[in-house]
Z-matrix of the N, CA and C atoms (Angstrom, degrees):
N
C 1 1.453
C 2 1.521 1 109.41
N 3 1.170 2 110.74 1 147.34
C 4 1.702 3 108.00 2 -179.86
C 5 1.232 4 95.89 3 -101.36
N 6 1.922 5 109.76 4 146.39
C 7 1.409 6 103.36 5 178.98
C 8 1.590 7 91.97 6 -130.00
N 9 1.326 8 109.86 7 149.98
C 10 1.256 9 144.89 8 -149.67
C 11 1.639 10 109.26 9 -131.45
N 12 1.704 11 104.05 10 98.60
C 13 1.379 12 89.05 11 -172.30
C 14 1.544 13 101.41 12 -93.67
N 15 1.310 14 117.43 13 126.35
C 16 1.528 15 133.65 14 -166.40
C 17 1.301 16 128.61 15 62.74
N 18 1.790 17 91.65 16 -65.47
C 19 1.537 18 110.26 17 172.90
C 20 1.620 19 116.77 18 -158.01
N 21 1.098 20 119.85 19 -171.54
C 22 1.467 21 117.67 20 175.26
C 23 1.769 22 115.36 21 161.95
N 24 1.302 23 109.71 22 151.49
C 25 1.423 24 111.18 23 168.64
C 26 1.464 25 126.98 24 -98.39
N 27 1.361 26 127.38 25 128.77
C 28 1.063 27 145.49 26 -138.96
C 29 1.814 28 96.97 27 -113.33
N 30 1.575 29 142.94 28 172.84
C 31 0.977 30 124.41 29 117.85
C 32 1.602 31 123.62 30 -122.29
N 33 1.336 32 99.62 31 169.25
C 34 1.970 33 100.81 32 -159.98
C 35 1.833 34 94.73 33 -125.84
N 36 1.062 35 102.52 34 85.62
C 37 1.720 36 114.88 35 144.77
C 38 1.235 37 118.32 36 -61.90
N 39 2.013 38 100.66 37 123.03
C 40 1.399 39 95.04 38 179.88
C 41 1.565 40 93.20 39 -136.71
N 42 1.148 41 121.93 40 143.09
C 43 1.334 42 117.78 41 -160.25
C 44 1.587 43 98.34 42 -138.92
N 45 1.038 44 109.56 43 123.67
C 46 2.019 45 120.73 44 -172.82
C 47 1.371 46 108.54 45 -123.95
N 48 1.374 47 104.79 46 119.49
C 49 1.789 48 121.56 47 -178.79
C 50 1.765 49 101.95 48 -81.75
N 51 1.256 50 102.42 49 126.22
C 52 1.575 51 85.80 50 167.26
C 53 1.416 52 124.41 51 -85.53
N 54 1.401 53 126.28 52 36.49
C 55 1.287 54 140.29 53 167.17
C 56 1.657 55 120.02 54 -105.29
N 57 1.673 56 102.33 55 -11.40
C 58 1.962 57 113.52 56 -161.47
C 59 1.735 58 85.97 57 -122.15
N 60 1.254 59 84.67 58 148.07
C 61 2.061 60 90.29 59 171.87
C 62 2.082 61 89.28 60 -98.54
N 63 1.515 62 102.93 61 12.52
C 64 1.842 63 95.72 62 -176.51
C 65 1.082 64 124.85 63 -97.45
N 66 1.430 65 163.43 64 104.78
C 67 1.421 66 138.69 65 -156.07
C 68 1.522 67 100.42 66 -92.56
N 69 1.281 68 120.25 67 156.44
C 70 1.656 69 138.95 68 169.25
C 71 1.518 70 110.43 69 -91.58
N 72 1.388 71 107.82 70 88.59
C 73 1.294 72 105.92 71 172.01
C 74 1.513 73 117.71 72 -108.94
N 75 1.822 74 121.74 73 141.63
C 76 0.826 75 132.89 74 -166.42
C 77 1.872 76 107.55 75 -150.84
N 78 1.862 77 88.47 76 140.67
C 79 1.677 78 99.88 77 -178.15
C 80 1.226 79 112.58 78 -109.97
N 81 1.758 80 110.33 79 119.67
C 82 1.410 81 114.26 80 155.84
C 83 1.664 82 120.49 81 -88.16
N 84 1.484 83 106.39 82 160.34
C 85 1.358 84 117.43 83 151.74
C 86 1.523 85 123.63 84 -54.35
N 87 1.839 86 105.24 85 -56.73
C 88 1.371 87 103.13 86 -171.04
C 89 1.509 88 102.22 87 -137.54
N 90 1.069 89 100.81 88 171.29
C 91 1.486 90 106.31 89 179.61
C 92 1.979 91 111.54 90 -84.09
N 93 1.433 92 111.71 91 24.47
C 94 1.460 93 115.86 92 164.14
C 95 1.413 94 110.42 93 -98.66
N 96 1.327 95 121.72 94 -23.32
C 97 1.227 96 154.61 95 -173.71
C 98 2.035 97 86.74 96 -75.25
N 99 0.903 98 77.41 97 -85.13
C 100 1.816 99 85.26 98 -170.85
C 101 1.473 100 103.48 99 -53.13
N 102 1.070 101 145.50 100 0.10
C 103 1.205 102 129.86 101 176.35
C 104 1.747 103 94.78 102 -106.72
N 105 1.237 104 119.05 103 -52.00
C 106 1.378 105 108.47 104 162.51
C 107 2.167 106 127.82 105 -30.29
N 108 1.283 107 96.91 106 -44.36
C 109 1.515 108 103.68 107 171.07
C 110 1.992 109 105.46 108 -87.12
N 111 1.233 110 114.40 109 2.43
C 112 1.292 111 114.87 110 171.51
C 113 1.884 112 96.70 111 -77.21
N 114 1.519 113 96.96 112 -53.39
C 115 1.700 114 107.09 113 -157.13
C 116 1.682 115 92.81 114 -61.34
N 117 1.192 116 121.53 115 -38.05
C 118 1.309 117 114.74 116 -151.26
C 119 1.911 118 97.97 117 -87.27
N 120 1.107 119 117.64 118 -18.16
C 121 1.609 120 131.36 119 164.91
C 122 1.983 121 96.21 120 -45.66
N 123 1.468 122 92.98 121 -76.66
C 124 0.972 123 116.21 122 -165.35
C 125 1.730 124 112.86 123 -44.12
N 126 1.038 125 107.69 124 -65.90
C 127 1.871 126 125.89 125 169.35
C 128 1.705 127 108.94 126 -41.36
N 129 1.804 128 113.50 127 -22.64
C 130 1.226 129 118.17 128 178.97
C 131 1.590 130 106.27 129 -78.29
N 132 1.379 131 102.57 130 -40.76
C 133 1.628 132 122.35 131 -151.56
C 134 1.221 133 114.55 132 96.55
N 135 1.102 134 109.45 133 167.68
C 136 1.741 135 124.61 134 -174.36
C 137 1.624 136 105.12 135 -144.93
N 138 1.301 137 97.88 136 136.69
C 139 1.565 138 104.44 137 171.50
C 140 1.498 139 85.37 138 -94.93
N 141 1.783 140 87.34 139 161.40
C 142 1.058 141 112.96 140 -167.21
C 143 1.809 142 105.64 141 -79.50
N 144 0.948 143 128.47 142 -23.67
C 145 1.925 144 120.62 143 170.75
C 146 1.467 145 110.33 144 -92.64
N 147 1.538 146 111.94 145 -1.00
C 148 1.745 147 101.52 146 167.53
C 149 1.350 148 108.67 147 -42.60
N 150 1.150 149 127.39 148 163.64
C 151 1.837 150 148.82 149 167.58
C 152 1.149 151 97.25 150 -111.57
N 153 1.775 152 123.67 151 144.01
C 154 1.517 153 127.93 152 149.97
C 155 1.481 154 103.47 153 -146.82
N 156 1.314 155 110.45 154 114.15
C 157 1.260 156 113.24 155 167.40
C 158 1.417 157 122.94 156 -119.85
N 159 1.439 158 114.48 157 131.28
C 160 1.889 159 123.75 158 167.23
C 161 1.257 160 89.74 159 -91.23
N 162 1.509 161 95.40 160 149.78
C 163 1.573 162 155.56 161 152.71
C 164 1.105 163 130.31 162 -111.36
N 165 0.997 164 133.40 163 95.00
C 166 1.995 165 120.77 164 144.60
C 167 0.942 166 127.96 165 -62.39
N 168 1.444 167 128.16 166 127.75
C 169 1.385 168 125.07 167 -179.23
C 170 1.502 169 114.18 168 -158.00
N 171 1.393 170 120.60 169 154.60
C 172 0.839 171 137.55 170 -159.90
C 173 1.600 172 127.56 171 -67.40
N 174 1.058 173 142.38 172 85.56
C 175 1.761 174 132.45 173 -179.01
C 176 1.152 175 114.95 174 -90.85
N 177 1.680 176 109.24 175 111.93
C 178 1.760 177 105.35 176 177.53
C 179 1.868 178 100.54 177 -128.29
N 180 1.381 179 97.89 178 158.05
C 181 1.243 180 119.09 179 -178.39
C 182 1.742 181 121.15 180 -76.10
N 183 1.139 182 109.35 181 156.93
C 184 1.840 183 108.49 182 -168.46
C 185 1.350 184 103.94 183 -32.35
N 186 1.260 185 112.51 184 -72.83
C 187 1.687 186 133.43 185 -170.26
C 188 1.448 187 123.00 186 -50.42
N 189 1.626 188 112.40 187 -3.51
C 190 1.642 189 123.14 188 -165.78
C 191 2.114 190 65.69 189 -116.04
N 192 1.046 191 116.91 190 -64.94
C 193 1.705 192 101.29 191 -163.93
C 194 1.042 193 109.58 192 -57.91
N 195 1.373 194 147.53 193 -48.34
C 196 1.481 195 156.13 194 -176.69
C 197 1.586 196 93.64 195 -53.45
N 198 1.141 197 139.91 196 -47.63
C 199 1.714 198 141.03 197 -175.98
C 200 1.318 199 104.84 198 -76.82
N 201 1.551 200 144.13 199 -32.58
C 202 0.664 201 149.45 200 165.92
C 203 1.880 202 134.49 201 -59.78
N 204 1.170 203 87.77 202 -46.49
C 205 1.636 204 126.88 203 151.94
C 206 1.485 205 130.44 204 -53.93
N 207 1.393 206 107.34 205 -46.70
C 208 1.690 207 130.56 206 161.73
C 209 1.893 208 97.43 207 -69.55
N 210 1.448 209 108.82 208 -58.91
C 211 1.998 210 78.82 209 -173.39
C 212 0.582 211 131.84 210 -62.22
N 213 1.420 212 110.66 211 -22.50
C 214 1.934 213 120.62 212 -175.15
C 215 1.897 214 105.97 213 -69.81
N 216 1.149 215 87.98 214 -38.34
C 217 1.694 216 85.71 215 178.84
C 218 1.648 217 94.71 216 -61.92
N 219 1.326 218 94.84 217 -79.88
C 220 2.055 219 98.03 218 -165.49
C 221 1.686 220 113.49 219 -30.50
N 222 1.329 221 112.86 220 -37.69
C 223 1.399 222 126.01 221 177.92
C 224 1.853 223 103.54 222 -58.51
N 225 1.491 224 114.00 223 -46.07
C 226 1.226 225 120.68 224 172.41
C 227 1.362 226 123.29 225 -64.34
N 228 1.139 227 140.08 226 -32.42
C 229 1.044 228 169.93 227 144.96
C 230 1.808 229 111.78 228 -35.63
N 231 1.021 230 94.14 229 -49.11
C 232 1.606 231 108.04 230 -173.59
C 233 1.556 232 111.52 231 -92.07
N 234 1.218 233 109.73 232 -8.25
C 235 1.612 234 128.58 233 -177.41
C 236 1.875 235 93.06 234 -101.59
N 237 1.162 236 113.34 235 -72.86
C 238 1.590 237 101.30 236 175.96
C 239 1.056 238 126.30 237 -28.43
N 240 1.338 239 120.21 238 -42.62
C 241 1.546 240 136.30 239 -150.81
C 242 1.588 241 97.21 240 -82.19
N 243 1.611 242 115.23 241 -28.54
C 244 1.428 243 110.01 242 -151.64
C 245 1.931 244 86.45 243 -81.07
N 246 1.974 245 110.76 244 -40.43
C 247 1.283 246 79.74 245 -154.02
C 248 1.687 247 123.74 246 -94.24
């Protein structure tokens, strides 16, 4: 299980062969990490219609979504009320 203290940013390598209808997706910690799976792309070769795309994105824990989840309601709530 990955544990996630509160919150954190992640990155998401996704890499698409134009021979597979499958993409290769993979999560780093940091972007030293991802440049390491850049070099090792590279050292493979790359056809020229491969896809590789980074992402940063966000990983948060139950208790950061559940709070998150609660403002949007109260925020909703507080928007009804006005009109």
């Amino acid at each position: 299980m990955f544990f996630t203290p509160n919150n954190m940013n992640v990155y998401v390598v996704t890499h698409r062969y134009p021979y597979s209808d499958t993409d290769c997706v993979s999560v780093y910690q940091n972007m030293d990490a991802v440049m390491h799976k850049m070099e090792i792309i590279r050292l493979h070769g790359m056809d020229e219609l491969e896809e590789i795309k980074i992402e940063c994105t966000e990983v948060i824990d139950e208790d950061t979504a559940l709070e998150r989840l609660n403002n949007v309601r109260k925020y909703k709530q507080q928007t009804n009320k006005d009109d």
